[in-house]
C-alpha beads as a LAMMPS data file, in Angstrom:
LAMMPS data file: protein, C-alpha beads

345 atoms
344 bonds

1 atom types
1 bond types

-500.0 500.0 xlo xhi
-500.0 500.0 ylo yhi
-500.0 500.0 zlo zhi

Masses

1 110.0

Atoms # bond

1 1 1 -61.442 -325.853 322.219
2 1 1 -63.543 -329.047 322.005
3 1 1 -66.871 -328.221 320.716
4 1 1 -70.225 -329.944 320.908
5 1 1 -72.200 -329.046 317.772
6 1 1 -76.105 -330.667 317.511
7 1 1 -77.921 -330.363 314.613
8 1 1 -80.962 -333.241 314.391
9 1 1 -82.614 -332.865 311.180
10 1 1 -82.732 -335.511 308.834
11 1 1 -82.490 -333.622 305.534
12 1 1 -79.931 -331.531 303.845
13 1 1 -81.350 -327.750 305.143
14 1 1 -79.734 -324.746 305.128
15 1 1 -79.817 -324.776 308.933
16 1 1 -77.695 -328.136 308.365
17 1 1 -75.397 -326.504 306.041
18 1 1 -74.479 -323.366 307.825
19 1 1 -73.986 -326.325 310.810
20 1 1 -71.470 -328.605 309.565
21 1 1 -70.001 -325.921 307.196
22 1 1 -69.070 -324.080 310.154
23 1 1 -68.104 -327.127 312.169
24 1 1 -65.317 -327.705 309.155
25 1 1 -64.246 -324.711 309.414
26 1 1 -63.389 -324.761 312.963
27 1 1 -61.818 -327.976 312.549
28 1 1 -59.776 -327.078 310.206
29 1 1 -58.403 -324.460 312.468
30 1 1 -57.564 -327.064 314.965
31 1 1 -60.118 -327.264 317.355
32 1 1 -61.952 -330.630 318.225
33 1 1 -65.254 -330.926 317.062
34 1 1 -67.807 -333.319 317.322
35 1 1 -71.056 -333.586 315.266
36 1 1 -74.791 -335.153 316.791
37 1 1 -76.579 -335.595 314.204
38 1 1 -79.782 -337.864 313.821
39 1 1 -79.402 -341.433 312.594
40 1 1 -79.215 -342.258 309.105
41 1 1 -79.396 -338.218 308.200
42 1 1 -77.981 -336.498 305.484
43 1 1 -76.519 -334.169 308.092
44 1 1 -75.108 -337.625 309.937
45 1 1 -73.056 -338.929 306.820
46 1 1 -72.143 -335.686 305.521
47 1 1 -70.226 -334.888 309.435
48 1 1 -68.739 -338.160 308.755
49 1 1 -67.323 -337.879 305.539
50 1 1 -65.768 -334.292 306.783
51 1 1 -64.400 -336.281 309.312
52 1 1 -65.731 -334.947 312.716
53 1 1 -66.404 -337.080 315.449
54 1 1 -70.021 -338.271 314.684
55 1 1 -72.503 -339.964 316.985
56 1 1 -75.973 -341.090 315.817
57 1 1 -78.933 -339.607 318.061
58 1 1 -81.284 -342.133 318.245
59 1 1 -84.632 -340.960 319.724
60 1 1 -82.801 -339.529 322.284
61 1 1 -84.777 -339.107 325.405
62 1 1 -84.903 -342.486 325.951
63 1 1 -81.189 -342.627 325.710
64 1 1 -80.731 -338.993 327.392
65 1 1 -78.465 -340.981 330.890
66 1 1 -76.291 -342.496 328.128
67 1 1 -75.622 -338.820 326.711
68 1 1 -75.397 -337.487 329.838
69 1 1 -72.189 -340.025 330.740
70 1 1 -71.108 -339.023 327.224
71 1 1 -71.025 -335.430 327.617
72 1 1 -69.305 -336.118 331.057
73 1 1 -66.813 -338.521 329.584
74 1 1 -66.153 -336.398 326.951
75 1 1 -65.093 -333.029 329.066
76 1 1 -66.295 -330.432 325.942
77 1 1 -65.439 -326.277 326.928
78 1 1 -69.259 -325.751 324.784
79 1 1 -72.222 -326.910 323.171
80 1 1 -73.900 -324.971 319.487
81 1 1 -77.452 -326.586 319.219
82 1 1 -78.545 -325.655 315.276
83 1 1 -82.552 -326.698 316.027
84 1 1 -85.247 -326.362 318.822
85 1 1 -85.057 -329.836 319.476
86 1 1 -81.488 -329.987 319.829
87 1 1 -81.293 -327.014 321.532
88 1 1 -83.623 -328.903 324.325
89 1 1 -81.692 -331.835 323.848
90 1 1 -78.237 -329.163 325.021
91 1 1 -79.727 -328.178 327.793
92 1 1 -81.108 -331.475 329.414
93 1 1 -77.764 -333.102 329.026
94 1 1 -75.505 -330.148 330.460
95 1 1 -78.194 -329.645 333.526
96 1 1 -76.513 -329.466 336.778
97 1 1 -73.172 -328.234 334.777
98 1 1 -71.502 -325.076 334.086
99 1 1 -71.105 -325.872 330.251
100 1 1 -71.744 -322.662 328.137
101 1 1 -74.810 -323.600 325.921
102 1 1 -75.196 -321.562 322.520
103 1 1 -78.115 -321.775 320.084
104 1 1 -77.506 -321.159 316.720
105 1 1 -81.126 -319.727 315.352
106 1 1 -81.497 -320.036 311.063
107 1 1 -85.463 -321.084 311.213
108 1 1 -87.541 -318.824 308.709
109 1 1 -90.332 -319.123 311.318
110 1 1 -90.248 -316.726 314.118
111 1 1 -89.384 -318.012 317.909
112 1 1 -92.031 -317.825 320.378
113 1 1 -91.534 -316.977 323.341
114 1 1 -93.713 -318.539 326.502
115 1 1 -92.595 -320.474 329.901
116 1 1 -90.194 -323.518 327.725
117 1 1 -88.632 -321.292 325.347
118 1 1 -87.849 -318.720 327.859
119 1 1 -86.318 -321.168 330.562
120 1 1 -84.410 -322.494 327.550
121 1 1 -83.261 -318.867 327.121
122 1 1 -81.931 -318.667 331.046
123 1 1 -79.947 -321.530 330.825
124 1 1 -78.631 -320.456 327.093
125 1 1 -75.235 -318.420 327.344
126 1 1 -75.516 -316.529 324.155
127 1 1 -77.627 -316.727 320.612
128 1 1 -76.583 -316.808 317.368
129 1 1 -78.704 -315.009 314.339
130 1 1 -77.885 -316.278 310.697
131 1 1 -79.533 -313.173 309.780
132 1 1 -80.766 -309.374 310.744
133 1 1 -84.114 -310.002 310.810
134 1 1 -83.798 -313.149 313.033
135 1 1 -81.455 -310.806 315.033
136 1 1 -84.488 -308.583 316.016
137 1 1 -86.866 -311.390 316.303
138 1 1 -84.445 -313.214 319.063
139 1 1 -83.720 -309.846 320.856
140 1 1 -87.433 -308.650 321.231
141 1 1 -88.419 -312.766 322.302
142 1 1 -85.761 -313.343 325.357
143 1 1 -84.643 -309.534 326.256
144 1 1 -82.402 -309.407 327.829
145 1 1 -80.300 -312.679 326.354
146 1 1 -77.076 -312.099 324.376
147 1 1 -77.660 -312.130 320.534
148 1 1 -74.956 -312.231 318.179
149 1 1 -75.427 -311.935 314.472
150 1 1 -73.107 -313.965 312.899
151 1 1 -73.820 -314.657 308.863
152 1 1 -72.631 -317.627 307.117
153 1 1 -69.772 -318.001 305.275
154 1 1 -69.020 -320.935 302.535
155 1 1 -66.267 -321.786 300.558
156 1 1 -65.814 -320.380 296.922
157 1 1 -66.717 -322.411 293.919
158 1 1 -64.171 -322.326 291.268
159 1 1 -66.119 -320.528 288.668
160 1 1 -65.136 -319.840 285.166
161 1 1 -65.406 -315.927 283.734
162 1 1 -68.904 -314.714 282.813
163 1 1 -70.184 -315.697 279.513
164 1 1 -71.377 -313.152 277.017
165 1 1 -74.255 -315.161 276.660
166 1 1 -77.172 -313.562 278.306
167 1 1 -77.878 -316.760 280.581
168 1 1 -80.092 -316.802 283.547
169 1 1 -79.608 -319.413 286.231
170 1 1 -81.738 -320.688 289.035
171 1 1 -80.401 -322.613 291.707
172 1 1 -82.537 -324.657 294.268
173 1 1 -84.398 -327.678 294.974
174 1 1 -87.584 -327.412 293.233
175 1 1 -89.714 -326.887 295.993
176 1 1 -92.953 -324.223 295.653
177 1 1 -90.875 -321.743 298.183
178 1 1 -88.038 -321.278 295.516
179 1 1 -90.196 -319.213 293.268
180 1 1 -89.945 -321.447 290.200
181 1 1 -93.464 -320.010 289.099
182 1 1 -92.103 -316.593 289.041
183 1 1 -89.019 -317.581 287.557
184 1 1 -90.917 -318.833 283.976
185 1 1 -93.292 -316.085 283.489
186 1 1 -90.588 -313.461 284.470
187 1 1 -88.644 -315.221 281.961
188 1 1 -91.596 -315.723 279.297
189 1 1 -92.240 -311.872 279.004
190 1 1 -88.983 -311.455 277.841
191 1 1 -87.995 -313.612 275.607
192 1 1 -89.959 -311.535 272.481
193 1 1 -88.015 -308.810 272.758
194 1 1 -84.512 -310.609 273.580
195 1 1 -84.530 -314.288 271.685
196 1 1 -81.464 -314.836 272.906
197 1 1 -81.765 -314.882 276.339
198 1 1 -81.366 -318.452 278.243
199 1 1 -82.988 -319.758 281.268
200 1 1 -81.433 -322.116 283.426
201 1 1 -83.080 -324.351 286.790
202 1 1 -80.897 -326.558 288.573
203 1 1 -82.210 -328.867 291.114
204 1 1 -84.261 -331.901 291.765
205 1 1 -87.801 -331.996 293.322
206 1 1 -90.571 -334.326 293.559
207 1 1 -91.327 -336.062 290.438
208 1 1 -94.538 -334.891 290.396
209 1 1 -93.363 -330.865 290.597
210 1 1 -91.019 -331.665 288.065
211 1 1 -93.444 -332.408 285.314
212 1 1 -95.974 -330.124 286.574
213 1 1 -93.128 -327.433 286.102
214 1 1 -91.721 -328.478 282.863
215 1 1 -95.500 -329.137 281.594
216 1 1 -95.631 -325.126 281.288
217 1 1 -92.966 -324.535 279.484
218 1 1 -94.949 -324.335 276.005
219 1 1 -97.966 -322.783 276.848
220 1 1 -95.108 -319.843 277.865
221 1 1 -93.228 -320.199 274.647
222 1 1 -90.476 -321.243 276.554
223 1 1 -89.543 -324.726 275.276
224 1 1 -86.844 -323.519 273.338
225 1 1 -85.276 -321.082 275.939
226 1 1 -85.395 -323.001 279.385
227 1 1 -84.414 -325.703 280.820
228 1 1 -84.787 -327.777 283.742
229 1 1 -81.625 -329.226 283.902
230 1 1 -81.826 -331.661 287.320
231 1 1 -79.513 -332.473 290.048
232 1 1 -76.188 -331.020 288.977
233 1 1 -72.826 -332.848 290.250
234 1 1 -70.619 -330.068 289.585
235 1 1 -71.959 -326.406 291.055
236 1 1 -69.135 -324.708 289.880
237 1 1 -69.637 -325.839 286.091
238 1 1 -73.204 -324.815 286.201
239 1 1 -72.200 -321.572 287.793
240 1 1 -69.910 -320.985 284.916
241 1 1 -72.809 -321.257 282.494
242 1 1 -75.000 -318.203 283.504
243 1 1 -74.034 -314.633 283.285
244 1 1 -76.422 -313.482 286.193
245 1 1 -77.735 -315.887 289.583
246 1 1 -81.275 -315.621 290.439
247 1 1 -83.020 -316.189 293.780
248 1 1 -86.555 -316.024 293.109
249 1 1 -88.380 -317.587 296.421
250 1 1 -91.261 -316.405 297.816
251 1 1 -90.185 -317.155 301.105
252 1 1 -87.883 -318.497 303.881
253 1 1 -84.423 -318.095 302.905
254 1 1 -83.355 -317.758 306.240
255 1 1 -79.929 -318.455 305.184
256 1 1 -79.461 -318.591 301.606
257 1 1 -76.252 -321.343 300.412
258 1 1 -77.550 -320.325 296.500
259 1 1 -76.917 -316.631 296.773
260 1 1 -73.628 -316.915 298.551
261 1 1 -72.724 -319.049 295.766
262 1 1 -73.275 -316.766 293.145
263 1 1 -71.487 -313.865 294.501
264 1 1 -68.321 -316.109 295.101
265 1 1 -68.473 -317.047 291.572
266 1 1 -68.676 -313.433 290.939
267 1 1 -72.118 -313.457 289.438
268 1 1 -74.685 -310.571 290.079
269 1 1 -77.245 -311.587 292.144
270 1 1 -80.991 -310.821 291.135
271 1 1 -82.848 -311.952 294.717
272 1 1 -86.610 -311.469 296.170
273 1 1 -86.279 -309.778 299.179
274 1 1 -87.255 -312.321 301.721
275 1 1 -85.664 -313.780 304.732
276 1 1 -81.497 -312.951 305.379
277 1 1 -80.893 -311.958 301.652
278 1 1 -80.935 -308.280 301.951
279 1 1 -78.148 -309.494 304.332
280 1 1 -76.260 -310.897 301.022
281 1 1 -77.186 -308.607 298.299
282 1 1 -75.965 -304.724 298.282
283 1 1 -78.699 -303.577 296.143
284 1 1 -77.867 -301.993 293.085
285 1 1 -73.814 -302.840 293.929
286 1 1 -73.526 -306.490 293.938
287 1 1 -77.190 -307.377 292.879
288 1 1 -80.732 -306.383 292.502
289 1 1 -83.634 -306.990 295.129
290 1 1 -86.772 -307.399 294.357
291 1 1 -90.569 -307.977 295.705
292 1 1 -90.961 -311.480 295.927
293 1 1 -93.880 -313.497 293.862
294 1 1 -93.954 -310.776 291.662
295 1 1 -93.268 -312.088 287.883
296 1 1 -93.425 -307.960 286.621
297 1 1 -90.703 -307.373 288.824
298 1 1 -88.593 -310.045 288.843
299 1 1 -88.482 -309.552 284.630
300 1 1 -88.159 -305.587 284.957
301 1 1 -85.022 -306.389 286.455
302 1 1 -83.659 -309.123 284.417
303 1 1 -84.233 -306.566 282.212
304 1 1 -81.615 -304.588 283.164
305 1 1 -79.224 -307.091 282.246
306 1 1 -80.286 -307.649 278.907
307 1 1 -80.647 -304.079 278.475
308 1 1 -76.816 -303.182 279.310
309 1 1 -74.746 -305.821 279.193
310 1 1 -71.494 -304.439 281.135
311 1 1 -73.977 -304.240 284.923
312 1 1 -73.274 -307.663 285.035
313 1 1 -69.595 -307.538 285.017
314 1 1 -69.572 -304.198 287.406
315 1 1 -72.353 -306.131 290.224
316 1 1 -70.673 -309.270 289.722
317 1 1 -66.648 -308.340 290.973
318 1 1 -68.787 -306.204 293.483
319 1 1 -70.085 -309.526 294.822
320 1 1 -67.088 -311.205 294.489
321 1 1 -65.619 -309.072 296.649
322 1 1 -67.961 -308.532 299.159
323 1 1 -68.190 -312.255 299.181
324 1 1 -63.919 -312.390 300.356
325 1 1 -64.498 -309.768 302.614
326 1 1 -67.826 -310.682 304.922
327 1 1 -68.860 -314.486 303.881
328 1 1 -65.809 -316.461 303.064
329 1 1 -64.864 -318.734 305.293
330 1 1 -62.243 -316.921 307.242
331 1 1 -65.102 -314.157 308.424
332 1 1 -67.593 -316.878 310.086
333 1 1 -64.915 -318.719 311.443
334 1 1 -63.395 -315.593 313.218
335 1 1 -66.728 -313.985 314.157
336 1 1 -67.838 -317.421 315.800
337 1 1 -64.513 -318.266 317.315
338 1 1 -64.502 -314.977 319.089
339 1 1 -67.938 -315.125 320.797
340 1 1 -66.921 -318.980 321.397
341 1 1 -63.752 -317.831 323.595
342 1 1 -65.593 -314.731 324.786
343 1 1 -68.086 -317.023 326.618
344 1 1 -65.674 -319.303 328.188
345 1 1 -63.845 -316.078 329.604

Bonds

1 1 1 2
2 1 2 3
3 1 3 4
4 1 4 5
5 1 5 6
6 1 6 7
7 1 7 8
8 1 8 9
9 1 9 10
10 1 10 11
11 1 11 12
12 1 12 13
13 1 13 14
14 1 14 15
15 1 15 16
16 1 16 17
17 1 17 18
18 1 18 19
19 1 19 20
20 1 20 21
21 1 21 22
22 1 22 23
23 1 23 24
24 1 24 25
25 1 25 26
26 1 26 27
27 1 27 28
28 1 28 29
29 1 29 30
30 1 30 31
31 1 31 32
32 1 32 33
33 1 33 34
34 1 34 35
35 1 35 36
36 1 36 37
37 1 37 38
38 1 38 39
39 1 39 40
40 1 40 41
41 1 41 42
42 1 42 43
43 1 43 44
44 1 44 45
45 1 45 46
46 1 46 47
47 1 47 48
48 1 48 49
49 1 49 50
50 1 50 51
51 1 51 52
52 1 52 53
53 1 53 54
54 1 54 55
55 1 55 56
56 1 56 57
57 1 57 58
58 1 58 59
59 1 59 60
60 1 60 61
61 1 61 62
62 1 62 63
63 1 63 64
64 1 64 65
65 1 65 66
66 1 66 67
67 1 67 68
68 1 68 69
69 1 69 70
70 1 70 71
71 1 71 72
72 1 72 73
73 1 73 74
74 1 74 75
75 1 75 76
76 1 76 77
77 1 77 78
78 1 78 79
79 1 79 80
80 1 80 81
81 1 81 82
82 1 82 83
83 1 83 84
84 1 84 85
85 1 85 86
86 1 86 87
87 1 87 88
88 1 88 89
89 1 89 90
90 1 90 91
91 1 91 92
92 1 92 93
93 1 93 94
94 1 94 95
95 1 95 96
96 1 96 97
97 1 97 98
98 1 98 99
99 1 99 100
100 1 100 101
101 1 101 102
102 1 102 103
103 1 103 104
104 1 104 105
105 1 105 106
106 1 106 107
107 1 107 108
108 1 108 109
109 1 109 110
110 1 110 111
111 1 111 112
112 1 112 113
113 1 113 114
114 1 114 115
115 1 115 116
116 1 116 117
117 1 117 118
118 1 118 119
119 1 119 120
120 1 120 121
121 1 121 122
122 1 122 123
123 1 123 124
124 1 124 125
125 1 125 126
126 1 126 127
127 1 127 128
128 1 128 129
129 1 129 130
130 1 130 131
131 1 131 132
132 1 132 133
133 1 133 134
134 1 134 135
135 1 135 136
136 1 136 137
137 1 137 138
138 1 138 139
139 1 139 140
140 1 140 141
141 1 141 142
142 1 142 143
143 1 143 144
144 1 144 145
145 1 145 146
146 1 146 147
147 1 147 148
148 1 148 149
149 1 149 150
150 1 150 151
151 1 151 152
152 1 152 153
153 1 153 154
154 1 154 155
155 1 155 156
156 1 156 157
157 1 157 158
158 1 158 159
159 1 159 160
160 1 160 161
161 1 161 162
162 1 162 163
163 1 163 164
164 1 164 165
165 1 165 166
166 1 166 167
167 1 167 168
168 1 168 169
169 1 169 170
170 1 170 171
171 1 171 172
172 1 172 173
173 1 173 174
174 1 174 175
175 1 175 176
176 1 176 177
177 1 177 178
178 1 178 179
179 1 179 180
180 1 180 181
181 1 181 182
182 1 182 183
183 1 183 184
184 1 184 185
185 1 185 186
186 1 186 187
187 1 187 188
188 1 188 189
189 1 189 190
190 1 190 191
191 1 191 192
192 1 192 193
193 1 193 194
194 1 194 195
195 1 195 196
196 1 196 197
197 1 197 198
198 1 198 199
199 1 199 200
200 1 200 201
201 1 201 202
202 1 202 203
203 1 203 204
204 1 204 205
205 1 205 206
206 1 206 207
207 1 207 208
208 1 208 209
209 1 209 210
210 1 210 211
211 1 211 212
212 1 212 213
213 1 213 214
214 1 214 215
215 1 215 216
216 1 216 217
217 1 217 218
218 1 218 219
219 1 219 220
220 1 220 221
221 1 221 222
222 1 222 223
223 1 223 224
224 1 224 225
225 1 225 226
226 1 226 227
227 1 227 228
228 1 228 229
229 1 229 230
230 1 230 231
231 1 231 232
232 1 232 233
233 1 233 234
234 1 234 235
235 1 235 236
236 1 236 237
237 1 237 238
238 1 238 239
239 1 239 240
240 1 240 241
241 1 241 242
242 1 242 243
243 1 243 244
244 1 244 245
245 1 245 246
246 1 246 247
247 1 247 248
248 1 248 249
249 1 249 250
250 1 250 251
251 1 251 252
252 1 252 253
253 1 253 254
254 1 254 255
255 1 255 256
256 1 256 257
257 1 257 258
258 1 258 259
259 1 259 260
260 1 260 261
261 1 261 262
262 1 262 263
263 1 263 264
264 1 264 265
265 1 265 266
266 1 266 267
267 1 267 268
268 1 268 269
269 1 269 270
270 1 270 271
271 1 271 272
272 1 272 273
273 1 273 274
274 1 274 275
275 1 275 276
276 1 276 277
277 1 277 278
278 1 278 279
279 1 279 280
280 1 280 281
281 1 281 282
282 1 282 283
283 1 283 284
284 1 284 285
285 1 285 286
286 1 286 287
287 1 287 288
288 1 288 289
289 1 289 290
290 1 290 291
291 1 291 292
292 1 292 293
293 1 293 294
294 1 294 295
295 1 295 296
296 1 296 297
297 1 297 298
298 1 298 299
299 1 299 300
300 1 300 301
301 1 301 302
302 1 302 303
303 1 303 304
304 1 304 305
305 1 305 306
306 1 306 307
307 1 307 308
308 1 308 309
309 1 309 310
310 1 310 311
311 1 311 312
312 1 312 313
313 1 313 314
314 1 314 315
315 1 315 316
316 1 316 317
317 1 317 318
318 1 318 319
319 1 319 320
320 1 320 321
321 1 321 322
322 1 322 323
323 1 323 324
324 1 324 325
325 1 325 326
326 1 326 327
327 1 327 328
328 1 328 329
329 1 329 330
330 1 330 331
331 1 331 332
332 1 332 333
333 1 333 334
334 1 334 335
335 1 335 336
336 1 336 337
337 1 337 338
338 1 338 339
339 1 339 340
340 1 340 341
341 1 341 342
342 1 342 343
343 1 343 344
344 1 344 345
């Protein structure tokens, strides 16, 4: 097949992730992709570097004739818009064609549905959830429009065996969402009764969060127990620090890169129930879900751990194999290559 993927944010999102992760992926099975990305984004260099055919949207509908002779020239079998924008963008260009349009839907925000988005919805052959709950949302907005749910897959870091060290890790830019606030006083109440226990948070934010974060650590008696530990090159060798992965956020999480990481590495997963990660964690078999925002429960759970140390072994091969069998690569690529050929029958 040669596929038409859009994705038009400038940043490095989850919605971008599950994009060009899935865009390697069918590459790598032999198909031809090609990437629109937005000039100059993170999304832009990143198709490049995985070396799919990348073309810079400018703002594009002032350039939309130019796209249109593009997508003619070009002869694609489909088009996967990841965004709103660039799902608009899909179906201006392939007007007056017979091209399949698909949008892929990983927004925490729920779609609304009035005259635009449900004209958008005629002319769209099929949607794609990253997630139950988006799932519903899609299928009560454009009934009667095909929905597909069709969770992300990533490949597995090479982790390291768990440590016997009770260590906690945090993985995430340190944005207010990510539950960073929760993570420290979950992590405070405990350390009295269990001194040994280590916190981990790896990530960068705005310099400003950053000291604001790290500026609690004493008045939580924590200076000696956490640490904020930055942007970290190699994932793998932080994953191989911590014994247990924590997802703390308070919200979105619409697709969750962090989680899916753990579990590969064959960590438990401790996880606020927001968003797709009830999707991810198999409570009480390959993790623990809890309310979100809620320090007492975060820390009753993380208690567990401490508490008996051999849950995190059992929860953490149970996420390591649920991770091979339903988000590994192999899984999203199969899932999405089916409803791909499905639609050009």
């Amino acid at each position: 097949m040669k596929i038409l993927q859009i994705e038009d944010e400038r940043w490095d999102s989850g919605i971008a992730h599950y994009a060009l992760t899935l865009s390697e992926e069918l590459k790598r099975r032999g198909h031809e992709v090609h990437f629109w990305a937005a000039e100059g984004s993170a999304p832009a260099k990143r198709a490049a570097e995985l070396g799919l055919r990348t073309l810079s949207l400018k703002p594009y509908w002032r350039s939309l004739p130019s796209l249109r002779a593009t997508l003619r020239k070009e002869g694609f079998d489909l088009i996967n818009a990841h965004t709103g924008s660039s799902h608009s963008l899909a179906v201006a260009v392939a007007a007056g064609t017979r091209l399949p349009v698909v949008r892929t839907r990983g927004d925490a925000r729920a779609p609304k549905s009035h005259a635009l988005t449900r004209a958008l919805a005629r002319r769209t052959k099929a949607f794609i959830a990253a997630n139950s709950r988006i799932h519903e949302q899609l299928t009560q907005a454009f009934a009667p429009a095909r929905v597909e749910l069709i969770l992300q897959g990533i490949e597995a870091p090479i982790a390291g065996p768990l440590p016997e060290a009770p260590v906690f890790g945090l993985l995430g830019r340190l944005d207010e969402v990510k539950g960073h606030e929760t993570f420290l006083a979950a992590a405070s109440s405990l350390t009295k009764a269990f001194p040994a226990a280590r916190f981990l948070a790896a990530g960068t934010g705005r310099p400003e969060r950053v000291e604001a974060l790290k500026a609690k650590l004493a008045p939580l008696s924590l200076s000696a127990s956490f640490e904020f530990l930055g942007f970290v090159q190699d994932v793998a060798a932080f994953l191989t620090r911590c014994r247990v992965g924590v997802v703390a956020s308070t919200g979105s999480e619409a697709v969750s890169r962090a989680a899916l990481e753990w579990m590969a590495a064959g960590r438990p997963v401790v996880a606020s129930s927001v968003g797709g990660l009830p999707d991810l964690v198999e409570e009480g078999v390959t993790g623990l879900l809890v309310q979100p925002d809620s320090p007492h429960a975060l820390a009753a759970a993380l208690r567990r751990f401490l508490d008996d140390p051999a849950l995190a072994a059992a929860l953490g091969a149970a996420g390591r194999k649920r991770y091979v069998s339903r988000f590994s690569l192999r899984p999203f690529g199969d899932r999405t290559e089916r409803l791909y050929l499905d639609l050009l029958r």
